[in-house]
Structure formats: structure tokens, C-alpha cells
C-alpha positions as CSV (number, residue, x, y, z in Angstrom):
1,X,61.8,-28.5,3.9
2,X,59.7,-27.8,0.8
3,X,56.0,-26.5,1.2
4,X,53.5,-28.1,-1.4
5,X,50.9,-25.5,-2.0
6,X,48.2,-27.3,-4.3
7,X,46.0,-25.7,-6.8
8,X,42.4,-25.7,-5.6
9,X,40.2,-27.5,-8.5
10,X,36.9,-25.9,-7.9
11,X,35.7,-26.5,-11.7
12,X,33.5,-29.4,-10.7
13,X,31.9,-27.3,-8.0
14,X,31.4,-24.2,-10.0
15,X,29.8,-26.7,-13.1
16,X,27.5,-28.1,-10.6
17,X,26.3,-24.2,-9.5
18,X,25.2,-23.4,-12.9
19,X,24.0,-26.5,-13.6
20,X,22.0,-26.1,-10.3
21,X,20.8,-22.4,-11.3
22,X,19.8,-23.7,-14.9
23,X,17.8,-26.0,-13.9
24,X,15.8,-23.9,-11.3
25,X,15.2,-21.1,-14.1
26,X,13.9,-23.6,-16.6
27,X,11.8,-24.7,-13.4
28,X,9.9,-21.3,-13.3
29,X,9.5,-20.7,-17.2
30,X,8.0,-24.6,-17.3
31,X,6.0,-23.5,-14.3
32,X,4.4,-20.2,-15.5
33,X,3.9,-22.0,-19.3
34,X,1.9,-24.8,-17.7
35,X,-0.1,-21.8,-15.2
36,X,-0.9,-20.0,-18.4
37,X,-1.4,-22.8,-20.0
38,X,-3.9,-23.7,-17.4
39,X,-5.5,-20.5,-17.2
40,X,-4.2,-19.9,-13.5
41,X,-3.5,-16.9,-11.9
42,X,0.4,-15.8,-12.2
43,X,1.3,-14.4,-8.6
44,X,4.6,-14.8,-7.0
45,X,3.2,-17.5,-4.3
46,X,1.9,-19.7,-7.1
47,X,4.7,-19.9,-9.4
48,X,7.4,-20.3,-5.7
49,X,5.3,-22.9,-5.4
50,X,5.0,-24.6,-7.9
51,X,8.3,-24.9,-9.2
52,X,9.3,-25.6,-5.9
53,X,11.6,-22.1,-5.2
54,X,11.4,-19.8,-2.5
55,X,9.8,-16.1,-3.6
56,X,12.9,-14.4,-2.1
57,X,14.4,-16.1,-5.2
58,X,11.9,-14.6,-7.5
59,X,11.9,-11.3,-6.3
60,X,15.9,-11.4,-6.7
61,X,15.8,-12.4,-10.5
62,X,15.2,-9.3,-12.4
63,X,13.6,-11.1,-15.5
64,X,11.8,-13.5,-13.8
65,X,10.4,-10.6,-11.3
66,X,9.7,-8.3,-15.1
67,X,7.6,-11.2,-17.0
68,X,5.5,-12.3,-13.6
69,X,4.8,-8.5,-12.8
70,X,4.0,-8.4,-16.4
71,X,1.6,-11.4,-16.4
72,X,-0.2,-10.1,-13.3
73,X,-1.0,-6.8,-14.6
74,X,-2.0,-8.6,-17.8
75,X,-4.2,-10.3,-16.0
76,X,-5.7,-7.6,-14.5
77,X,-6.0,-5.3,-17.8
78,X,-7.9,-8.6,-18.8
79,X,-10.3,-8.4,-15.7
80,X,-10.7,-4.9,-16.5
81,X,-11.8,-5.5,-19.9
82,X,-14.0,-8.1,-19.7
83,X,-16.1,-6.6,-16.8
84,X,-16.1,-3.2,-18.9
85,X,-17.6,-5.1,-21.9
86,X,-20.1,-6.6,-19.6
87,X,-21.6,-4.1,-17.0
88,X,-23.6,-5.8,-14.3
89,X,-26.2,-3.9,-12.9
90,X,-25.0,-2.6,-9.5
91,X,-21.1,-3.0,-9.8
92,X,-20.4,0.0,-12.3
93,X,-18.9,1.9,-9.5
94,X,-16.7,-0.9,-8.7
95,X,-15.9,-1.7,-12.7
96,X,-15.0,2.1,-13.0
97,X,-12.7,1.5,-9.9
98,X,-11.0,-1.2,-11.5
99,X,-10.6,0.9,-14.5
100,X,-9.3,3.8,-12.7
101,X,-6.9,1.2,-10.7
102,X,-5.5,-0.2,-14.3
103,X,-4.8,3.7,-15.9
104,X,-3.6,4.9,-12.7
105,X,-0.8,1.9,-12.7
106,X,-0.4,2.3,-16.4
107,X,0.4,5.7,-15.9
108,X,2.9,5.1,-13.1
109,X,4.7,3.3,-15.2
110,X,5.0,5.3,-18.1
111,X,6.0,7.7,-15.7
112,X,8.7,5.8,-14.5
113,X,10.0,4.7,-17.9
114,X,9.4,8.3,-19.4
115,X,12.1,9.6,-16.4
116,X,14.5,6.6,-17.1
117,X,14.4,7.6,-20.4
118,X,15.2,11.4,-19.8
119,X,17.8,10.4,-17.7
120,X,19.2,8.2,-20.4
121,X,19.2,11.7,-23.0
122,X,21.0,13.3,-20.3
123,X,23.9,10.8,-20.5
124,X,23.9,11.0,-24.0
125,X,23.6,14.7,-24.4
126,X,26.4,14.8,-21.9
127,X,28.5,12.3,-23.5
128,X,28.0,14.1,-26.9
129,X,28.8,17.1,-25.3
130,X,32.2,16.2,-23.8
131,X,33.1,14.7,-27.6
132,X,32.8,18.6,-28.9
């Protein structure tokens, strides 16, 4: 008795994934054009909802987590600036904590790419090193 085994044709499946994942991502970047566009704030919640994705998927994305972490502290640096051109009488101390708030996170993250960046000689150095 002869055994058929048959090939599994999963191309149709695996078209209709990225298809799937395509469309979501142009989802998001069509959501957070039309948010800037409109002059809203660029937080995970808004653009999950709406362009209809869950944040979970967000968060998971690396460039789509980079350019909305991006926008927000944009947004912020832009808060910053505009209440340090024009002081209000009675909020300095809290203008001057916003400031502090924007250098401190500015400086974490110099920080942070300043030790990625070190590590990244390292390798080199290393590599370099091993050529000798």
C-alpha cells in the first residue's frame, strides 16, 4: 500500500499575513499623519485607537514605538518652549520644572546612546584587534 504524503501549500496563507501586517502599518503612519496633521496629541492610546490596533502592538514594533516616543517628547520640548517664551506670572516655578523635566530626559538619553555607542567602539576595537 503506497502512502500519499502531500505538500502543504501555505503560500496563500503566508500572502494574506503580510498583506494583513501591511495594511495595519500603513494604518498607524495614516493615523499619526492625520493626528499631526490635526494638531493632536501623539500618545500610544490615541494612535491604538485610532487606527484601530491594540497598544500591545505598538509597544512590540520597534519603529513605530521610536517615531511615537519621538513625537511625544517633541511635543513636550514644544510645551517647554512655548511656556518659556511666555512666563505667566505665578507658574515660573512650574515652567522651570518643565524645563528641568525636558533636560533631565534629554540627558538620559544621550546617556543611553553615549553607552551604546561605547559599547559599539569596544566591538570594533576588539574586532580590529583580533585582525592584528
Amino acid at each position: 500500500m503506497s502512502e500519499n504524503t502531500w505538500e502543504r501549500n501555505t503560500s496563500g496563507m503566508v500572502a494574506y499575513a503580510h498583506h494583513r501586517k501591511e495594511e495595519k502599518r500603513k494604518r498607524v503612519d495614516e493615523t499619526i499623519t492625520q493626528l499631526l496633521r490635526e494638531q493632536q496629541a501623539i500618545t500610544f492610546s490615541s494612535v491604538a485607537k485610532a487606527a484601530g490596533v491594540s497598544k500591545a502592538y505598538l509597544y512590540s514594533q520597534s519603529d513605530l514605538r521610536e517615531r511615537i516616543e519621538a513625537l511625544r517628547q517633541q511635543a513636550m520640548e514644544q510645551v517647554v518652549r512655548e511656556r518659556a517664551a511666555h512666563p505667566t506670572p505665578g507658574k515660573t516655578d512650574g515652567s522651570r520644572d518643565l524645563v528641568i523635566l525636558a533636560k533631565d530626559r534629554r540627558i538620559k538619553e544621550l546617556e543611553t546612546e553615549n553607552r551604546k555607542l561605547q559599547q559599539q567602539l569596544k566591538v570594533a576595537l576588539g574586532k580590529a584587534y583580533d585582525r592584528l
